[in-house]
C-alpha positions in Angstrom: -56.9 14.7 -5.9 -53.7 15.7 -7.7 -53.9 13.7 -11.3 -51.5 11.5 -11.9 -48.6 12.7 -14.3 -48.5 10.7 -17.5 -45.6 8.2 -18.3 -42.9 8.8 -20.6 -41.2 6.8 -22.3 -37.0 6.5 -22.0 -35.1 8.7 -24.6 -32.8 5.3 -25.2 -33.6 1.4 -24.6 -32.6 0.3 -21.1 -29.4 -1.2 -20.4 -29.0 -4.2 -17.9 -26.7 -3.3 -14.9 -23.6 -4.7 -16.3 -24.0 -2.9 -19.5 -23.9 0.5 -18.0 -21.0 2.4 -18.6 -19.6 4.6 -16.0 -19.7 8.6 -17.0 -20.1 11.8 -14.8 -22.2 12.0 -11.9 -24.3 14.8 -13.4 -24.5 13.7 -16.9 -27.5 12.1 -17.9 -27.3 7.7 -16.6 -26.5 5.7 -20.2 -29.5 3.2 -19.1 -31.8 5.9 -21.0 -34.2 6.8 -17.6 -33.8 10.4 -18.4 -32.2 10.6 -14.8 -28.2 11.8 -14.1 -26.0 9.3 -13.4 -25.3 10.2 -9.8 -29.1 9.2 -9.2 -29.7 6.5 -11.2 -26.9 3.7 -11.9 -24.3 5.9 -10.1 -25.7 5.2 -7.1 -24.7 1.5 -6.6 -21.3 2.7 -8.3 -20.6 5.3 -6.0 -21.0 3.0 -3.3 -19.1 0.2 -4.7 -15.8 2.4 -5.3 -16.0 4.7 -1.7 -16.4 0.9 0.2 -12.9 0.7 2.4 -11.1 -2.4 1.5 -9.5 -3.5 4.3 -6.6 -5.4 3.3 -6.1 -4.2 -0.1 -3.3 -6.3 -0.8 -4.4 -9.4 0.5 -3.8 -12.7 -2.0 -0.6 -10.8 -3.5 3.0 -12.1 -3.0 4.7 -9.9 -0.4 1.5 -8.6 1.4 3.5 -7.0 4.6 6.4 -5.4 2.1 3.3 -3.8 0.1 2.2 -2.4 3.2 5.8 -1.3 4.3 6.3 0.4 0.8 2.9 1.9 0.8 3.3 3.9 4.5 6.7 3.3 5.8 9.6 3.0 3.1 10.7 6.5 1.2 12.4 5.0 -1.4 12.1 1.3 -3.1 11.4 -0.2 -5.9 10.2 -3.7 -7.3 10.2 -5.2 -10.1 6.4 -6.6 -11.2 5.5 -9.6 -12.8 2.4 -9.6 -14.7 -0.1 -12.8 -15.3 0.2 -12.3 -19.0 3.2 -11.3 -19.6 4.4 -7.6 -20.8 2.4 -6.3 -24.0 4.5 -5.8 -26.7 6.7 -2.3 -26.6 6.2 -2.5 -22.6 9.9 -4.0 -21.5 9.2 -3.8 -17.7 7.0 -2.8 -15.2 8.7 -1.2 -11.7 6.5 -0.5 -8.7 7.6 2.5 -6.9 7.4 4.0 -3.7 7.0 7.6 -5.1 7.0 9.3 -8.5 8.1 13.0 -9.5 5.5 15.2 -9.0 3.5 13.0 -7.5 2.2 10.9 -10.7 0.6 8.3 -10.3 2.3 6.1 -13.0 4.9 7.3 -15.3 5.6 5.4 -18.8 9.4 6.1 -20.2 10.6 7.2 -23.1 11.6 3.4 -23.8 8.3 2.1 -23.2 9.1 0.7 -19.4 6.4 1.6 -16.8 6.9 3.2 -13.4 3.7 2.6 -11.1 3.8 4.9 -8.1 2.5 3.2 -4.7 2.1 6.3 -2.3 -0.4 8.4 -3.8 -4.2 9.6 -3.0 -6.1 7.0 -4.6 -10.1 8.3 -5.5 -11.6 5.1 -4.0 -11.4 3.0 -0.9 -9.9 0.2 -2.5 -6.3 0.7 -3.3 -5.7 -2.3 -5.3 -8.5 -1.6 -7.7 -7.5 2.1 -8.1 -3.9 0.9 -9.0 -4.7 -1.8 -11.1 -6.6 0.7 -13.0 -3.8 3.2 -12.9 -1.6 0.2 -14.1 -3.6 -0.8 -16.7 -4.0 2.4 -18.6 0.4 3.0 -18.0 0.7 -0.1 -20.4 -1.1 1.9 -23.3 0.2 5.4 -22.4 2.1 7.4 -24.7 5.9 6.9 -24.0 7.7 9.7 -22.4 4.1 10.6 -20.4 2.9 10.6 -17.0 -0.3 8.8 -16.4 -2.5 10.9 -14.3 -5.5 9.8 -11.4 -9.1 9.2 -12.5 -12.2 7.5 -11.0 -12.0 4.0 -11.7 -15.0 1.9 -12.5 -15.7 -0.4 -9.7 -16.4 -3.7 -11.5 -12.6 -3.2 -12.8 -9.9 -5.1 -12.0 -7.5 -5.4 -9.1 -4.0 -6.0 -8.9 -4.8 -9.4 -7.7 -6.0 -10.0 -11.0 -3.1 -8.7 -12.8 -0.1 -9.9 -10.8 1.1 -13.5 -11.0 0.6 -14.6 -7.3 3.7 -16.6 -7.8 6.4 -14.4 -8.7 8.7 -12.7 -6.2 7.8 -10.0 -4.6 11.8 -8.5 -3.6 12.0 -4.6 -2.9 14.9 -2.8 -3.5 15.5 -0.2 -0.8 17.2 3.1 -2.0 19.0 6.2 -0.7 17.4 8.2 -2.9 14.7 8.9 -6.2 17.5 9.0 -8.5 15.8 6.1 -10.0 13.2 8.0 -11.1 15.4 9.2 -14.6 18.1 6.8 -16.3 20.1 9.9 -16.5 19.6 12.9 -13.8 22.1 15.1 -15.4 19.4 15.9 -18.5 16.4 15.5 -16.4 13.4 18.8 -16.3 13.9 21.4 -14.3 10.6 20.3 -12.5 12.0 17.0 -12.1 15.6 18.1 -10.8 13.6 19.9 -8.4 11.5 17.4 -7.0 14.0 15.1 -6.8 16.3 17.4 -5.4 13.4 18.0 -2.3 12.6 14.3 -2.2 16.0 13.3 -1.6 16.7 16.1 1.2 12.9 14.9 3.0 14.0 11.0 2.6 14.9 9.2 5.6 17.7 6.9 5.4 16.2 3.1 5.5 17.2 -0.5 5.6 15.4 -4.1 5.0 16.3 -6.6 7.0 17.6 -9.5 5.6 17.1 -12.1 8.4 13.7 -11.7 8.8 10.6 -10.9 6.4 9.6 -7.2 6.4 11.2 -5.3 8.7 12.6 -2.2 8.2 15.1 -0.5 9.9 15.2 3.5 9.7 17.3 6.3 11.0 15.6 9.4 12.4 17.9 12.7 14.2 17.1 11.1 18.2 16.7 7.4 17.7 16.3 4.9 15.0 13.4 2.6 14.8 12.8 -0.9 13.5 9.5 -1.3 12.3 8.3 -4.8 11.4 5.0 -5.5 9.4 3.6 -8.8 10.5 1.0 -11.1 9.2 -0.5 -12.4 12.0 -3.9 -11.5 13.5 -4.1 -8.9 15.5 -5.6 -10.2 18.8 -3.4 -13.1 18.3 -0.5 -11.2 17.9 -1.1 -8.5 20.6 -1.3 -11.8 23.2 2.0 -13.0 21.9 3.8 -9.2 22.4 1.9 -9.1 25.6 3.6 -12.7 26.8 6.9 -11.8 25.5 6.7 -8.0 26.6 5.2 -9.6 30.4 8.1 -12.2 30.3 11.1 -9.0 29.6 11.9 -10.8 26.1 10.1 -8.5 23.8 13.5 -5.7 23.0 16.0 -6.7 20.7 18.6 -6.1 23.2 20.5 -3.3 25.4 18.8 0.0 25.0 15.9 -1.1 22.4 12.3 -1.1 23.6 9.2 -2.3 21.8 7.2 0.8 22.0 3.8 0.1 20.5 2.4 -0.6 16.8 0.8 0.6 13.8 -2.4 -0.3 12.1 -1.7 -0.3 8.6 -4.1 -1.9 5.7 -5.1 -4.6 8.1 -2.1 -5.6 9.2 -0.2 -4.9 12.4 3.1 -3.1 12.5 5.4 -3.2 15.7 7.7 -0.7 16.6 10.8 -0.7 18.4 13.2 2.8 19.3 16.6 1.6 19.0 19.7 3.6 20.5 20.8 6.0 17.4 24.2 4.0 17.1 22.5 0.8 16.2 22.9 0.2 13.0 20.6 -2.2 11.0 23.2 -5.5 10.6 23.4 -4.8 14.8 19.3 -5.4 14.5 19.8 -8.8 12.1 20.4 -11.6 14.7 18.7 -9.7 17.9 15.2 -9.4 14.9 15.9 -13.3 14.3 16.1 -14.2 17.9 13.0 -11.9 18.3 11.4 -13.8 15.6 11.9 -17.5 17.4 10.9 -16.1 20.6 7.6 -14.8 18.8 6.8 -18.6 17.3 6.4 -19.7 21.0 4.7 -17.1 22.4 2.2 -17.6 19.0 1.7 -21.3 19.4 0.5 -20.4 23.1 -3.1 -20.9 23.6 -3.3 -20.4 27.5 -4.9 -17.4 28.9 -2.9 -14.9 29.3 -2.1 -13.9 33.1 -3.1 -10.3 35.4 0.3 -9.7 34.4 0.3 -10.2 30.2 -3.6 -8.7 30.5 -2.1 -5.1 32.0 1.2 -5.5 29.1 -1.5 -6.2 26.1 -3.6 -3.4 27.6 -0.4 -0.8 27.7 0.2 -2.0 23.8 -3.5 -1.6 22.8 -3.5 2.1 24.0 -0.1 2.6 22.2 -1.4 1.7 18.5 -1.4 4.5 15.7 -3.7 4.0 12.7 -2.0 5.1 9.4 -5.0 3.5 7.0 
């Protein structure tokens, strides 16, 4: 028989769980087992930050604009409220669509703090990884970008910064020229990203007569897309009545066209003729919207008929997250 190895002892005192810190995967776990990180503590951590969240802005005012600014919406901004108030030196704090250069916060000159919303994020719960993002924005170094890092995955999430109760109202823009008080004096890096982030931006609207949607103009056809925050198989049976019934278009030459899955919410799409404008899509998208209630508070089965319109609207869903 092979003889058993002798125990050692740890180099350092063990740590409980929650007093771990979290440091590189292949540096040596702070609990003191003499183990790397990666195979020790890191393990449960590793787990806890890759984990999809599947509505990562669930509990937030504006849940379907967060969605709509995250994967649909070029440029926009809004204006964030935070539980505690600003810190001192910190005069606002602007959620963004997109930053220059793709940073993932920016904090200005005069102290203000630009968090950018489309960006690779290193864990599967967006909230968390911009909450993080957020957090360390607020103790940057004016005048510098703040740039991505793992975040620790007993942090916390925006939900726990925001103030659930303040409005959540995006501004919908041309173009980044938000991104610098003054453009004319801007870095040559950042003239040129802006310059090719306002030639790539496609010209969008929000709808003001119904919660959002968002109407955009592309070279063939525009679209109005419209994030929604009802359950999916709910939902699908209400666009299947309405689309069964010849009610769900929002008028001559419009056709509901399928939907997007997007951070657990479901996001249908219409192709509009390429002369509609977006106040031509305000009282046809708040008709839309009444004709919708009903076909919601519907409970009956749905007929042969609605079963083969939900089916043609299943197999026309895209997945964006």
């Amino acid at each position: 028989m092979a003889k058993k190895r002798p125990q050692t002892k740890a180099a350092a005192p063990q740590l409980k769980d929650g007093e771990v810190p979290v440091v590189g995967a292949r540096e040596p776990c702070p609990c003191g087992s003499g183990r790397r990180y990666k195979a020790c503590h890191g393990r449960a951590a590793s787990h806890a930050v890759t984990e999809l969240v599947q509505r990562p802005f669930e509990g937030l005012a504006g849940e379907c604009d967060w969605v709509a600014l995250r994967e649909l919406v070029p440029a926009a901004t809004v204006e964030l409220t935070l539980k505690d108030g600003l810190p001192e030196g910190v005069p606002s704090v602007t959620l963004a669509t997109v930053l220059p250069m793709a940073w993932p916060a920016l904090r200005r000159d005069d102290g203000s703090v630009l968090l950018g919303l489309q960006n690779d994020t290193p864990s599967g719960d967006i909230s968390r990884d911009l909450a993080d993002t957020l957090t360390r924005a607020l103790t940057a170094e004016p005048g510098t970008p703040v740039a991505a890092q793992r975040v620790d995955p007993q942090g916390p999430r925006l939900q726990d910064l925001l103030d659930p109760a303040a409005a959540f109202e995006p501004a919908v823009h041309s173009g980044f020229e938000f991104w610098v008080p003054d453009s004319e004096n801007a870095t040559p890096e950042v003239s040129a990203s802006l310059e090719r982030a306002n030639a790539a931006a496609i010209p969008t609207v929000r709808l003001t007569s119904v919660d959002s949607s968002y109407w955009c103009e592309t070279p063939d056809k525009n679209h109005l897309r419209w994030v929604m925050p009802h359950e999916e198989e709910r939902l699908l049976d209400a666009l299947a009545r309405l689309h069964a019934a010849g009610t769900s278009s929002l008028g001559e030459g419009t056709r509901l066209v399928g939907s997007f899955r997007a951070h657990g919410l479901t996001v249908p799409v219409w192709d509009l003729p390429s002369a509609m404008t977006a106040e031509e899509c305000e009282k046809p998208a708040a008709a839309f919207a009444e004709r919708l209630a009903a076909a919601l508070s519907d409970e009956s089965p749905l007929t042969p008929e609605e079963r083969r319109a939900r089916g043609g609207l299943t197999n026309r869903q895209v997945t964006l997250s």
